[in-house]
C-alpha positions in Angstrom: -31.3 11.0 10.4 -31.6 7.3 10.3 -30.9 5.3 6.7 -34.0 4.3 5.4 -34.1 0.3 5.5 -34.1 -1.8 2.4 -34.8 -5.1 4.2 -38.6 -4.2 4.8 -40.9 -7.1 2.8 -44.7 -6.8 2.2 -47.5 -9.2 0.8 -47.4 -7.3 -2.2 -45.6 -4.7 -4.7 -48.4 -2.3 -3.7 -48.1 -2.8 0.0 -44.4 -2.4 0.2 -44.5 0.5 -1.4 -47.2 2.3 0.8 -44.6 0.8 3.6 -41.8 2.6 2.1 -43.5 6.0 1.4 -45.0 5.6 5.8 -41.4 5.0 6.8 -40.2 8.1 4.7 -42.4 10.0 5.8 -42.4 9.2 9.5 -38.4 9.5 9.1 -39.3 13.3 7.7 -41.7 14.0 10.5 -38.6 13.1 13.1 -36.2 15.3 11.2 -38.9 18.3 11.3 -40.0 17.6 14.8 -36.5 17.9 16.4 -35.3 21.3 14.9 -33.2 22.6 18.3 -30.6 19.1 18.3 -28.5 17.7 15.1 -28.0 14.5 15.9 -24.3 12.9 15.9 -24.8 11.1 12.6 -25.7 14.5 11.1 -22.6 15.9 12.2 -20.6 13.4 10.6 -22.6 13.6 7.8 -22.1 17.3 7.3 -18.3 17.0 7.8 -18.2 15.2 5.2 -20.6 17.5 2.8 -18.3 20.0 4.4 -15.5 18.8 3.2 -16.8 18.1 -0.1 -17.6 21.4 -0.8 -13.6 22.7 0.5 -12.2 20.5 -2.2 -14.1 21.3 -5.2 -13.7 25.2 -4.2 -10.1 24.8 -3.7 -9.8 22.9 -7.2 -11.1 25.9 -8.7 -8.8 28.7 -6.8 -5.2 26.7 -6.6 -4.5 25.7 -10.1 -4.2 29.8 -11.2 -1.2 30.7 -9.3 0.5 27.7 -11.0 -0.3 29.0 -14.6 2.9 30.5 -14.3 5.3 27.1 -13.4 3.0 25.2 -15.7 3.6 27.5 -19.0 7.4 26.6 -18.0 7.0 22.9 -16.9 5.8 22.2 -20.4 7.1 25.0 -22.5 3.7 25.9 -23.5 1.8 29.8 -24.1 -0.9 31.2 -21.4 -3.4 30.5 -23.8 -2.7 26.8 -23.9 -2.4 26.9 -20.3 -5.2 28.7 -19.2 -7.2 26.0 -20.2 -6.0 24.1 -17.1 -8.4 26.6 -15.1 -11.1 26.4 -18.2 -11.5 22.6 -18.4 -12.7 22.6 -14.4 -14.8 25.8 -15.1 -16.6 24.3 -18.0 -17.0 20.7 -16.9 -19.0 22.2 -13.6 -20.6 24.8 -15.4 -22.4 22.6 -18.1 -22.8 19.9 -16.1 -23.8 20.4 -12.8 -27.7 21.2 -13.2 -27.3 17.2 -14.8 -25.8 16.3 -12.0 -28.3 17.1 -9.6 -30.9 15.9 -11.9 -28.9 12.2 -12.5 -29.0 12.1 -8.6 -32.7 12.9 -8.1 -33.4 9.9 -10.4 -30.7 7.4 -9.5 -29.8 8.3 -5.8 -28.1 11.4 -4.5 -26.2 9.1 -2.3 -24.7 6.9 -4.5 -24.0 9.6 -7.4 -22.0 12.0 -4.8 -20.1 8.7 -3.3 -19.3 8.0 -7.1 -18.7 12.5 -7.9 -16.3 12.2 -5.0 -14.4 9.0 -6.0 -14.2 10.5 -9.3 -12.7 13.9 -8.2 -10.4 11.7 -6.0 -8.6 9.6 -9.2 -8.5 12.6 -11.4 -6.7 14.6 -8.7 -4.4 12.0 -8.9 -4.3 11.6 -12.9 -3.9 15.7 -12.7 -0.7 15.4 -10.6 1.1 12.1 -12.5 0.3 13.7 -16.2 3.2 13.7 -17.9 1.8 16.0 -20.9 -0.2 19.4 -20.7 -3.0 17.9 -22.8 -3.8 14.9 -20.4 -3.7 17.6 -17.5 -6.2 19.5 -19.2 -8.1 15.6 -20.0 -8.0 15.0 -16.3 -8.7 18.5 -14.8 -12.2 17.9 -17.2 -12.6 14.5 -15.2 -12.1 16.6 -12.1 -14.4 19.2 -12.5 -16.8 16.7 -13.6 -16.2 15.4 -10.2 -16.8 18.7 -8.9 -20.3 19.2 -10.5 -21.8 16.1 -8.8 -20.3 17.1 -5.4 -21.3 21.0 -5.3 -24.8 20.1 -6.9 -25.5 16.7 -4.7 -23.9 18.3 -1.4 -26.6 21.6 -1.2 -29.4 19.0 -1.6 -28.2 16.5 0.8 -27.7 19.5 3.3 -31.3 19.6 3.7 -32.1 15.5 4.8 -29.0 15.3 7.0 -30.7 18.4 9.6 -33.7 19.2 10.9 -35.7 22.1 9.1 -34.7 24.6 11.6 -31.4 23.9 11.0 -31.3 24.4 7.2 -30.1 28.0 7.0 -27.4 26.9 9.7 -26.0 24.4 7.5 -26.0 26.3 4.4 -23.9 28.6 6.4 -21.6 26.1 7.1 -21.2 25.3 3.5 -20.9 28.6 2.7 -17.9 29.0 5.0 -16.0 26.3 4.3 -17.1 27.3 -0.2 -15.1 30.2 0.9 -12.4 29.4 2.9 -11.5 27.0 -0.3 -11.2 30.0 -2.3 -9.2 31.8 0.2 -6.7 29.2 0.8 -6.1 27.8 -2.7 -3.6 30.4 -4.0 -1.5 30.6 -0.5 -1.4 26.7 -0.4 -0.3 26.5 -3.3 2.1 29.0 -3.7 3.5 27.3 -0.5 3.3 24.0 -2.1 5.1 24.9 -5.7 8.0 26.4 -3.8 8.5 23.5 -1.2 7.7 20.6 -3.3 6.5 21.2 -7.2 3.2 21.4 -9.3 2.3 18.3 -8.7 1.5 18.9 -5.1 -0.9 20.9 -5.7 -3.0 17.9 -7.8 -2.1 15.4 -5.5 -3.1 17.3 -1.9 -6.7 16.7 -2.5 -6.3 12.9 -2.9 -6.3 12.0 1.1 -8.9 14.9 1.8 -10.7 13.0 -1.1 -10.1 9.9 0.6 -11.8 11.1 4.0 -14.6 12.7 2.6 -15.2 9.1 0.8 -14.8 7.3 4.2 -17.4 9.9 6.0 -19.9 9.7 3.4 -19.9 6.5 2.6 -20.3 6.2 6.7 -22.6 9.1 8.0 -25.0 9.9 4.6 -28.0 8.3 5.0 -29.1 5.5 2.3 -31.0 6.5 -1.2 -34.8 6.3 -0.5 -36.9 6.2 -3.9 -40.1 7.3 -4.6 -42.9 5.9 -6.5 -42.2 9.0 -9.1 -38.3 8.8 -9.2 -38.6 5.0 -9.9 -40.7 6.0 -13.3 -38.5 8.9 -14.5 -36.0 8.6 -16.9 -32.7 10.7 -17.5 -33.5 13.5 -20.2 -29.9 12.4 -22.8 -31.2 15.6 -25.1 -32.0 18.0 -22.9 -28.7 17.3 -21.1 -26.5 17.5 -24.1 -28.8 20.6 -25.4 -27.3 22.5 -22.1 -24.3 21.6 -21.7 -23.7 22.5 -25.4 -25.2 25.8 -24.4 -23.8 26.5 -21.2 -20.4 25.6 -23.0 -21.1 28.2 -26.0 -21.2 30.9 -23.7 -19.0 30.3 -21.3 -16.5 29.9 -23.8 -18.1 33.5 -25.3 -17.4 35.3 -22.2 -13.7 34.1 -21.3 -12.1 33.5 -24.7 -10.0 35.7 -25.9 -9.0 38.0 -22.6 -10.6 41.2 -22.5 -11.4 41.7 -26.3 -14.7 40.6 -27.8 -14.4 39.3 -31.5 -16.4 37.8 -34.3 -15.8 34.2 -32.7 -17.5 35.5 -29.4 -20.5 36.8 -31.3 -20.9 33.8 -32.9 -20.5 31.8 -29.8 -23.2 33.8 -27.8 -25.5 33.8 -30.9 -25.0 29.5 -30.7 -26.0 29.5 -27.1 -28.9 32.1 -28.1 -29.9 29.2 -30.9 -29.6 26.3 -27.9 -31.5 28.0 -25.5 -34.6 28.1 -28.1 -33.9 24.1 -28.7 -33.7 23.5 -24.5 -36.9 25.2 -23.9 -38.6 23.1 -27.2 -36.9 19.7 -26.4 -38.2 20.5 -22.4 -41.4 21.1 -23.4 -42.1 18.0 -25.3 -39.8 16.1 -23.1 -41.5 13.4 -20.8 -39.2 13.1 -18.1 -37.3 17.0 -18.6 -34.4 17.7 -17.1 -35.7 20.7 -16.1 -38.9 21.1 -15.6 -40.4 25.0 -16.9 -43.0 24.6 -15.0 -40.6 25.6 -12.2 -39.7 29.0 -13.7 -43.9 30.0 -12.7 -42.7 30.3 -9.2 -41.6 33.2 -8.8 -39.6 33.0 -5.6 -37.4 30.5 -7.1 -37.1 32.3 -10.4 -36.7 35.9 -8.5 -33.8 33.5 -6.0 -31.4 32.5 -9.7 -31.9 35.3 -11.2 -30.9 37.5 -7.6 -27.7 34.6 -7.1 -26.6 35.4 -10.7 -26.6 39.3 -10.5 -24.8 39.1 -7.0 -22.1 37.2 -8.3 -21.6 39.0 -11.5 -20.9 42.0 -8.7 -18.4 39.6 -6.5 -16.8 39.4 -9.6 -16.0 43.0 -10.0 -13.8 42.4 -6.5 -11.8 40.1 -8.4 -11.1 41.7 -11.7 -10.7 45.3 -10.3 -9.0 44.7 -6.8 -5.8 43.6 -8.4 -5.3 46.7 -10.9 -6.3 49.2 -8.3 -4.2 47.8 -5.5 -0.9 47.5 -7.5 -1.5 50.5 -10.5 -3.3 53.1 -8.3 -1.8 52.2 -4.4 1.4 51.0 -5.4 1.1 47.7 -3.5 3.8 45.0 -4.4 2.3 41.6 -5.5 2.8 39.9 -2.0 0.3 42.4 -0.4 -1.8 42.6 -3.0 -2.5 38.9 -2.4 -3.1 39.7 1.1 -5.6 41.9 0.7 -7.2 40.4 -1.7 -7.4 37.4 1.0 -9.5 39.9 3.2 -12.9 39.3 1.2 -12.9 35.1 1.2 -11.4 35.6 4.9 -14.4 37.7 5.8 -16.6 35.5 3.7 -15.6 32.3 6.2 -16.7 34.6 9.6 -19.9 35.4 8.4 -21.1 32.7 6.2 -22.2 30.5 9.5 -23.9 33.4 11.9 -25.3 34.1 8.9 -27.4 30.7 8.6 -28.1 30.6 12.6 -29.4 34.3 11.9 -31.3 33.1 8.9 -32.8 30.3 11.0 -33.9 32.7 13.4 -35.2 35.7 11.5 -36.3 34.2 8.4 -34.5 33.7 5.2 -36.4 36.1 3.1 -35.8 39.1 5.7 -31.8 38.3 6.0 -31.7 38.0 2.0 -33.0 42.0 1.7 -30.2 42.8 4.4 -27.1 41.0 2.5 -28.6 42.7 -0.7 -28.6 46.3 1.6 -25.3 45.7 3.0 -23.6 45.1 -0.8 -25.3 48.2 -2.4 -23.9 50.2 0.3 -20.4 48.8 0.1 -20.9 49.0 -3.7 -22.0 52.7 -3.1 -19.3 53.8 -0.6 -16.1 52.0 -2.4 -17.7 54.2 -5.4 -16.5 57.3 -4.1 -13.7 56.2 -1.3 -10.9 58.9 -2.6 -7.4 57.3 -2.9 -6.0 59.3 -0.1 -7.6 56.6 1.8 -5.6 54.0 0.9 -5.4 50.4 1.8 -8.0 51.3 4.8 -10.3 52.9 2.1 -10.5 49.6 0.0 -10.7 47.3 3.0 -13.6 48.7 5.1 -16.1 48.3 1.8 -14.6 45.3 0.2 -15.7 43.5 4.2 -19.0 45.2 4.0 -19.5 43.7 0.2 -18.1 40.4 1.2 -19.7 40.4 4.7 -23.6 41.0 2.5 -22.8 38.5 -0.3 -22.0 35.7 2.4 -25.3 36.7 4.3 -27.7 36.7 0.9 -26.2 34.0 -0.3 -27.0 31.4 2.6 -30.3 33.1 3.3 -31.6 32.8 -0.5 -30.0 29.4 -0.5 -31.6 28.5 2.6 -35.0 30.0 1.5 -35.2 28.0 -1.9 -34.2 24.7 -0.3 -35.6 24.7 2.5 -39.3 24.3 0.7 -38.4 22.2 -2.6 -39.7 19.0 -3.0 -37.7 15.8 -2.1 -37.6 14.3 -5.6 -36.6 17.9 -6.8 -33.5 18.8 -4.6 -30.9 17.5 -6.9 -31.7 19.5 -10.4 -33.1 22.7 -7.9 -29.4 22.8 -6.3 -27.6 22.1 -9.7 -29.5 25.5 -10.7 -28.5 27.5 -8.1 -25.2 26.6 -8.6 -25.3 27.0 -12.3 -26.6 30.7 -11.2 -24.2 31.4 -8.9 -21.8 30.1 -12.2 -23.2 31.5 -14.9 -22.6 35.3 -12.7 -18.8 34.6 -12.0 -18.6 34.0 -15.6 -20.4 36.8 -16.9 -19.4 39.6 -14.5 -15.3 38.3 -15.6 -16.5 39.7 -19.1 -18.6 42.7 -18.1 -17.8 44.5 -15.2 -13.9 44.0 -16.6 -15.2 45.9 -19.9 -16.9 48.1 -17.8 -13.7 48.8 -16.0 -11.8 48.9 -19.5 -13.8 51.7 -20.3 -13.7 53.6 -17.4 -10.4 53.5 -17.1 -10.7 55.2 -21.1 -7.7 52.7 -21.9 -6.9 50.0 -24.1 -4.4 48.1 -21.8 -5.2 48.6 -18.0 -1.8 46.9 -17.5 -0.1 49.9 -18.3 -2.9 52.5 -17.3 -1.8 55.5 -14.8 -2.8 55.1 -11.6 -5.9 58.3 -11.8 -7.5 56.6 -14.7 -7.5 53.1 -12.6 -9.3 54.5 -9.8 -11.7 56.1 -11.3 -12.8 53.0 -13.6 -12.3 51.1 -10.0 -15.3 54.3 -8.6 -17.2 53.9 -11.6 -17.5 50.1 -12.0 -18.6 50.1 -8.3 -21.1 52.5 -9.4 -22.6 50.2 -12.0 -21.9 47.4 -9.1 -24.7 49.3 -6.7 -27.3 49.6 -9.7 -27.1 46.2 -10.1 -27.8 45.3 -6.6 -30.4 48.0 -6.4 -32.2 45.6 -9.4 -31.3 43.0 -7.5 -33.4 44.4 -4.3 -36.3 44.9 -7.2 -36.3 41.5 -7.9 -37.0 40.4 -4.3 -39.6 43.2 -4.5 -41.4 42.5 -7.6 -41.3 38.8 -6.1 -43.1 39.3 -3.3 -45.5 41.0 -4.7 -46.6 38.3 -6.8 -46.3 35.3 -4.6 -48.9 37.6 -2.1 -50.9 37.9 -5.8 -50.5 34.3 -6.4 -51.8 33.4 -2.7 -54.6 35.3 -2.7 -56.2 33.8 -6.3 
């Protein structure tokens, strides 16, 4: 895509910007027109979205095999350190629908140069911090960081390629989300052993660097609409939010398993701040989100899908560990390598997926990754333990393989039709889904597997009662999906409803 020029002069205010919105549009009508070539600009462009999107997944999956070292390093408790991994959590988490919003109105281009910067110094801050408090200061700053990249990079993904090419490069992004995941506990286990903590801060600061130098090179230049020019950034709605998201975030991962008076009151705050969000929106005149968005019911059947999904991916993580050491016997440096298998298999299908999308359609390829999880839900329900390793792995790649397919075709479907001035907020929310899932499914489906397992320490369970609350949360795992294929049900139906008025 070529940058939109800022040189271009008219007789008047009125005739520059009729100029302005001809070039834009022409510029569109190129980008549409070609959908079989990417050109070489693109490609650069998406390396360095790409790239982005590796390092703010990989800030989120290296720093927990270093709670460990870090509880030592600074003689501390694994509550105090655990908020290491928190501070990133909850800086993306409340701020990231902001993020996209703030780059809507000011210029995605110039936000995600400044998100990227950002992550870049506090990476650096995180590895030179000489006290566990300003670690946890500058791992905020970096997750911060993170929100503007992960929000900004979806809806750039969009301009940089031609329309036909969207689902193929929310695939890419999908691939290189998960290879982040996958490789941040084996590089850094590899990098505290050879070198110390530090290293695993100060790694991202050269990949920082070049993903700077390509986006600062390859994205094209902020063009501003007529409407983006008048809007103004919503300071009440945003701190309404993040006060909210924050609330019950903190109300689903506080306190490790067990669910106390301060978690009740927590969730009950975040009830309260929804109702003050939806009042301060309403009477808002430049929202941060915009309810009138919720009446479309594709995009509201696409968040509410992209949260229930990853409350299930969840499950993967909380129950895999417990089942593959307590019930199979696996020591801890296999049980890492199989649980490696799902983000692995997640990086091979994650771009087919988005050519396949591209092809077939987004909404059809959406119902299959849906199929394909309810039947790996269904099956790793009742695999028997004679199995073993094979029995976990064969469903565990179906579950992954699905997730990485629905997930690039429902992003693909929801970006690939939003408006220009809207891409920023509408990929902060799909993130924010995608989020607020992880986060909830770490507190549910592990109760659900608590109770299954009819123990109060799954630590110490025996092996029989691990597997079957590892059967029986996988149970609850395929209802959810089957809901979840209800959704895109019930969606349809109305959008055909909606048409035909």
């Amino acid at each position: 895509m070529s940058p939109h020029s800022d040189s271009s002069h008219g007789d008047g205010p009125h005739q520059q910007q009729e100029q302005e919105q001809e070039e834009q549009q022409q510029q569109d009508e190129a980008i549409d027109s070609s959908p079989e070539r990417t050109p070489s600009g693109a490609r650069w462009a998406l390396a360095g979205l790409s790239l982005s999107i590796l390092l703010s997944s990989l800030g989120t999956s290296i720093a927990n095999v270093a709670l460990p070292t870090l509880a030592q390093a600074f003689s501390a408790s694994f509550q105090q350190v655990q908020w290491i991994v928190l501070a990133y959590l909850l800086a993306i988490t409340t701020l990231i629908v902001s993020a996209g919003r703030l780059g809507d109105i000011i210029g995605r281009r110039r936000l995600l140069l400044a998100g990227i910067a950002l992550f870049t110094a506090a990476s650096v801050l995180c590895g030179l911090a000489p006290t566990l408090w300003l670690l946890i200061a500058a791992r905020a700053a970096q997750g911060l960081g993170a929100a503007i990249m992960m929000a900004l990079t979806m809806a750039f993904a969009g301009e940089t390629v031609p329309k036909g090419k969207t689902g193929s490069a929310m695939g890419l992004l999908g691939t290189m989300s998960a290879i982040g995941t996958a490789l941040g506990p084996s590089l850094g286990g590899v990098l505290i052993s050879g070198l110390s903590w530090r290293a695993i801060f100060l790694v991202s600061a050269p990949l920082g660097i070049l993903t700077l130098v390509l986006a600062h090179r390859h994205l094209p230049v902020d063009r501003r609409s007529p409407e983006t020019g008048r809007a103004r950034f919503d300071h009440v709605g945003t701190l309404l939010l993040a006060l909210t998201l924050a609330a019950y975030a903190l109300a689903m991962t506080m306190g490790r398993g067990s669910f106390g008076s301060l978690n009740i009151a927590l969730l009950l705050a975040a009830a309260f701040g929804i109702g003050l969000f939806v009042r301060a929106e309403a009477r808002a005149a430049s929202p941060l989100i915009r309810l009138a968005m919720f009446r479309d019911p594709a995009l509201s059947a696409s968040l509410a899908m992209s949260a229930l999904v990853s409350t299930v991916m969840m499950a993967t993580l909380v129950v895999g560990p417990f089942y593959l050491s307590r019930t199979l016997g696996l020591a801890e440096a296999f049980v890492g390598l199989v649980l490696s298998v799902g983000p692995l298999v997640a990086a091979l299908t994650s771009a087919p997926a988005g050519r396949v999308a591209d092809r077939f359609g987004a909404q059809r390829m959406t119902v299959v990754g849906l199929i394909a999880m309810a039947a790996g839900s269904l099956i790793l329900s009742m695999t028997p333990t004679t199995l073993g390793i094979a029995g976990y792995i064969a469903p565990i790649a179906v579950i992954t393989a699905g997730y990485a397919v629905f997930q690039t075709a429902n992003n693909t479907a929801v970006m690939a039709d939003v408006r220009p001035d809207q891409r920023g907020v509408v990929s902060g929310m799909l993130n924010l889904s995608r989020n607020l899932g992880l986060i909830t499914g770490a507190s549910v489906m592990g109760a659900v597997f608590a109770l299954a397992s009819a123990t109060s320490d799954v630590t110490t369970a025996r092996p029989e009662a691990v597997a079957t609350g590892m059967r029986i949360t996988f149970a609850v795992a395929s209802v959810l999906i089957v809901f979840a294929l209800g959704i895109v049900a019930g969606g349809r139906a109305l959008s055909r409803r909606d048409s035909s008025d």
